[in-house]
C-alpha positions as CSV (number, residue, x, y, z in Angstrom):
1,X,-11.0,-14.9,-12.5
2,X,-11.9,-18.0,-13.9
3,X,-9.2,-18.1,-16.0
4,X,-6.6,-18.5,-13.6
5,X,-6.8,-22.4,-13.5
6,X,-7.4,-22.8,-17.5
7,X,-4.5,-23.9,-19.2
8,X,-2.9,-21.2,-21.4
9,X,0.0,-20.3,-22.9
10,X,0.6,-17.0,-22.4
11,X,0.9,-16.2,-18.6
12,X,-2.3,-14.6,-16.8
13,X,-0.7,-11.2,-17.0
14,X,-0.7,-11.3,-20.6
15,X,-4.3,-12.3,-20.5
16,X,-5.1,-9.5,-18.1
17,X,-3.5,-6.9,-20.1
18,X,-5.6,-8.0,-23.0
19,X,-8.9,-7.6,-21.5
20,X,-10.9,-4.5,-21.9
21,X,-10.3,-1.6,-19.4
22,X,-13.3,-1.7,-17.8
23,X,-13.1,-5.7,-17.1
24,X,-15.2,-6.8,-13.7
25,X,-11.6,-7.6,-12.8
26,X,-10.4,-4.1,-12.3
27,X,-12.1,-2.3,-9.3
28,X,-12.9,1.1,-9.5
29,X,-12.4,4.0,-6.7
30,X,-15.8,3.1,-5.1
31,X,-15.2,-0.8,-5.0
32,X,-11.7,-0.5,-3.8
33,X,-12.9,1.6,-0.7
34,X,-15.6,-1.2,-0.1
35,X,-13.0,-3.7,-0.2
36,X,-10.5,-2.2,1.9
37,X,-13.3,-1.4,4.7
38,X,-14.0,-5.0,4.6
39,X,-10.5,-6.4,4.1
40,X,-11.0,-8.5,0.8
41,X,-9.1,-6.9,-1.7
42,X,-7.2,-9.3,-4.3
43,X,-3.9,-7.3,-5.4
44,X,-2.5,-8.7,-8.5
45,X,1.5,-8.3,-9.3
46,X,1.9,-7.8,-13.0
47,X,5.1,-7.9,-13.7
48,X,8.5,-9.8,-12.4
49,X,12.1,-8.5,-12.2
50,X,13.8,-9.1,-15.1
51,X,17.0,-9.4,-13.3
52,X,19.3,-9.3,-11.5
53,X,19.5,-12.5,-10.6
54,X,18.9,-13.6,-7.0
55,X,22.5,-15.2,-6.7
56,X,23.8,-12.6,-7.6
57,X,25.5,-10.5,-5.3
58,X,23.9,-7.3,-6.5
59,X,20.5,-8.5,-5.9
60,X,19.8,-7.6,-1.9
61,X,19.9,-4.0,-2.4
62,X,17.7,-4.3,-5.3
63,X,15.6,-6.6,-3.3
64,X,15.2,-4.4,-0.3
65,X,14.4,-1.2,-2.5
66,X,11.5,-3.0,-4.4
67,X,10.2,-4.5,-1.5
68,X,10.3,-0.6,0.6
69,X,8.9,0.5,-2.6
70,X,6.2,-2.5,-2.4
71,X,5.7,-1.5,1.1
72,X,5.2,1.9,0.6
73,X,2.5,1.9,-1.8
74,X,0.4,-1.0,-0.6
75,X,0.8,-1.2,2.9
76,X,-2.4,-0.6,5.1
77,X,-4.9,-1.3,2.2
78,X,-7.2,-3.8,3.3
79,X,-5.7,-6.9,0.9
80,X,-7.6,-10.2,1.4
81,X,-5.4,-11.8,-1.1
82,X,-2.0,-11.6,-3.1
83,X,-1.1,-13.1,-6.2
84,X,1.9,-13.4,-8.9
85,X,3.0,-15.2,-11.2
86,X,6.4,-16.4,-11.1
87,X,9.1,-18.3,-13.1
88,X,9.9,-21.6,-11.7
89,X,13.2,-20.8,-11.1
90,X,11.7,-18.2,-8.3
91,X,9.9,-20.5,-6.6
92,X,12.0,-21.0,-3.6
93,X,12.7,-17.4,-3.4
94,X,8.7,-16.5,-3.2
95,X,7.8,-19.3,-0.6
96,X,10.8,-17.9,1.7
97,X,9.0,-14.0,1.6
98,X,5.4,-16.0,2.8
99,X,4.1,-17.4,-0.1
100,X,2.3,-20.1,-1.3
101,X,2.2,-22.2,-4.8
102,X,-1.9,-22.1,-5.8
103,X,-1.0,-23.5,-9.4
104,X,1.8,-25.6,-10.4
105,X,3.9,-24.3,-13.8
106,X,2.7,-26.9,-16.6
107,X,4.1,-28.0,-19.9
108,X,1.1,-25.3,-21.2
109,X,1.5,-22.9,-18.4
110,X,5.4,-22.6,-18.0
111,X,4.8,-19.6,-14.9
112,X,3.6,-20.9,-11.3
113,X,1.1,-19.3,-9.7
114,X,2.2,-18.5,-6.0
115,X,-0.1,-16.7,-3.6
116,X,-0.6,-15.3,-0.1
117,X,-4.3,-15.2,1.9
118,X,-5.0,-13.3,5.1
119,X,-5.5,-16.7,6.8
120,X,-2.1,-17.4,5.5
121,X,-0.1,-14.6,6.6
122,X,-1.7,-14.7,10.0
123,X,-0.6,-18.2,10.4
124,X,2.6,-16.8,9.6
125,X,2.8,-13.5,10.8
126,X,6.9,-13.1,10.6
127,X,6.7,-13.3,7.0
128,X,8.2,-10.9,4.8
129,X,4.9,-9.8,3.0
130,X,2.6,-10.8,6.3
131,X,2.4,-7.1,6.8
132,X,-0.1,-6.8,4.0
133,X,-2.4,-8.1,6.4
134,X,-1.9,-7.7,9.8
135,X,-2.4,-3.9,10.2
136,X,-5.7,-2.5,11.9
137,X,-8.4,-0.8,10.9
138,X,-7.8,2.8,10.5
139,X,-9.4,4.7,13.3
140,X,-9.1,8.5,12.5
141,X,-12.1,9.0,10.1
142,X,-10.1,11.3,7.9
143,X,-11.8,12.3,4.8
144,X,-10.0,12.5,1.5
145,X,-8.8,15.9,1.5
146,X,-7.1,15.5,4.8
147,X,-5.6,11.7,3.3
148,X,-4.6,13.6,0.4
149,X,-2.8,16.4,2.1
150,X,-0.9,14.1,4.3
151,X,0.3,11.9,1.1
152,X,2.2,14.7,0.0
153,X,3.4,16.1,3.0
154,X,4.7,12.7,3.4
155,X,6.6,13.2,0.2
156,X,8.0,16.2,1.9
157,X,5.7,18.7,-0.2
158,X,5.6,22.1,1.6
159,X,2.2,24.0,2.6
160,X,2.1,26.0,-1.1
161,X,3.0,22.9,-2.8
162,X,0.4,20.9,-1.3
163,X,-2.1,23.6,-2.0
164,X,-0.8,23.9,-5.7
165,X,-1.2,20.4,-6.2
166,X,-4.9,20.3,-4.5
167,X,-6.1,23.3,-6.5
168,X,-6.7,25.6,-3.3
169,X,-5.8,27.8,-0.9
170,X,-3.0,27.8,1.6
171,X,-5.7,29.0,4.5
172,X,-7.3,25.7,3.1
173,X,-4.2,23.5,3.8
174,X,-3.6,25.1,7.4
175,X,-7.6,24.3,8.0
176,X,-6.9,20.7,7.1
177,X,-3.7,20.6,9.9
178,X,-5.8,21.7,12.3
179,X,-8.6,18.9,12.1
180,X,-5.3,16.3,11.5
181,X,-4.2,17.2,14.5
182,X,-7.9,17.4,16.8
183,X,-8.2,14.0,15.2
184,X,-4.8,12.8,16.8
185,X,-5.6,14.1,20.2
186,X,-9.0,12.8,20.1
187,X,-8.7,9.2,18.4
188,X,-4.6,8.3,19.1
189,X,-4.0,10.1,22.2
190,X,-1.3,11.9,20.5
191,X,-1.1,15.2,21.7
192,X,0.7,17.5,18.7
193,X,-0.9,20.6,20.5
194,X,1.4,20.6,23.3
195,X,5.1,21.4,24.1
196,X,4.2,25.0,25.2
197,X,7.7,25.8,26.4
198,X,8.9,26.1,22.6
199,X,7.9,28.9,20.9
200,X,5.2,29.6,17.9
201,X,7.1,28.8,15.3
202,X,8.7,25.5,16.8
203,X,5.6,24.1,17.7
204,X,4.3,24.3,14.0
205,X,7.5,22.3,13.2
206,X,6.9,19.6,16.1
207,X,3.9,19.6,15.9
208,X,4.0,18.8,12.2
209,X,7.2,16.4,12.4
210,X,5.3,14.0,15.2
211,X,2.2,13.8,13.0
212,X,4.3,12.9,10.0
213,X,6.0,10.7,11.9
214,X,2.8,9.0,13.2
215,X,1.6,8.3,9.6
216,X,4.8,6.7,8.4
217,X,3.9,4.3,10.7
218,X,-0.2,4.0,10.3
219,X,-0.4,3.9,6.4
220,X,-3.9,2.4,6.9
221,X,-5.6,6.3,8.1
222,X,-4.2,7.2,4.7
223,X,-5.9,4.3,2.8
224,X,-7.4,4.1,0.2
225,X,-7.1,7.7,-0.1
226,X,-8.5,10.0,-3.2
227,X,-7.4,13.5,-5.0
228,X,-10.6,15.5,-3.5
229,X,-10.3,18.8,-2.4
């Protein structure tokens, strides 16, 4: 990325965008499971709101939805290193969420750089986006079918949804369950099996509500995840 501390005009997202597709820049499915096993993935923010602005007094709850939707799709990756580029104006704002100016805005380069390391965030672990950073390794050894299944049941996707979207069978789906939930009791200590005094039916239900409820929590066994069957 060497172009990140040449003096341009247009802002490095610009310059991004007009690279080919298949720049060295842009990691592939293969590259980002490397990275994420070895925690040294560089996540790039493209874009900045347009408004509204942060005084005004519409702008937390649009703050706090972006940043559960931020949270939601990147946490548990294994990121070594965030960047963005930001107006000056935003400045303050960034270093108050955790981070850090890497290059000054310029007369020729009127956006600032501002970006967040591992060391960083560990140095600073309250931080709003120190949770990038700070979760373990996952420890479940799902494979992509089961990571895939569980991203849509966490989108609330019934059994024959899930198995619509996957291309395969129901019997398939309930298969997958089952080794989610040997994997819990082996490898979390959670035991979804048990509960014996409800009946058939209503374990299925708790059973499947205390796993879901584990994985809201431990994005990373989900991570980085692939549409396999």
């Amino acid at each position: 990325m060497e172009f990140l501390h040449q003096s341009h005009r247009d802002p490095c997202s610009v310059q991004l965008y007009a690279l080919k597709s298949d720049a060295a820049w842009v990691s592939d499915k293969q590259q980002i499971a490397a990275g994420h096993m070895q925690c040294n993935l560089n996540l790039w923010i493209v874009h900045f709101w347009p408004g509204p602005d942060p005084r005004n007094p519409d702008f937390a709850a649009f703050f706090v939805q972006a940043h559960a939707s931020f949270r939601d799709l990147h946490d548990g990756f294994g990121v070594g290193r965030v960047l963005q580029e930001i107006p000056t104006e935003h400045i303050p704002l960034m270093a108050a969420v955790g981070m850090r100016i890497a290059r000054p805005a310029t007369s020729g380069q009127p956006m600032a750089l501002a970006t967040l390391t591992r060391g960083d965030a560990r140095t600073d672990p309250g931080s709003l986006m120190s949770f990038l950073f700070l979760k373990p390794p996952g420890r479940l050894g799902l494979n992509p079918s089961e990571q895939c299944m569980l991203t849509l049941a966490l989108r609330q996707l019934t059994d024959a949804d899930i198995a619509e979207c996957m291309g395969c069978s129901r019997d398939y789906i309930r298969k997958l369950w089952s080794r989610v939930y040997d994997a819990l009791q082996t490898h979390a200590g959670l035991a979804v099996r048990e509960r014996h005094e409800l009946k058939r039916s209503q374990r299925g239900r708790e059973q499947r509500r205390l796993a879901l409820e584990f994985f809201r929590t431990h994005l990373e066994e989900l991570r980085p995840g692939r549409t396999l069957r």
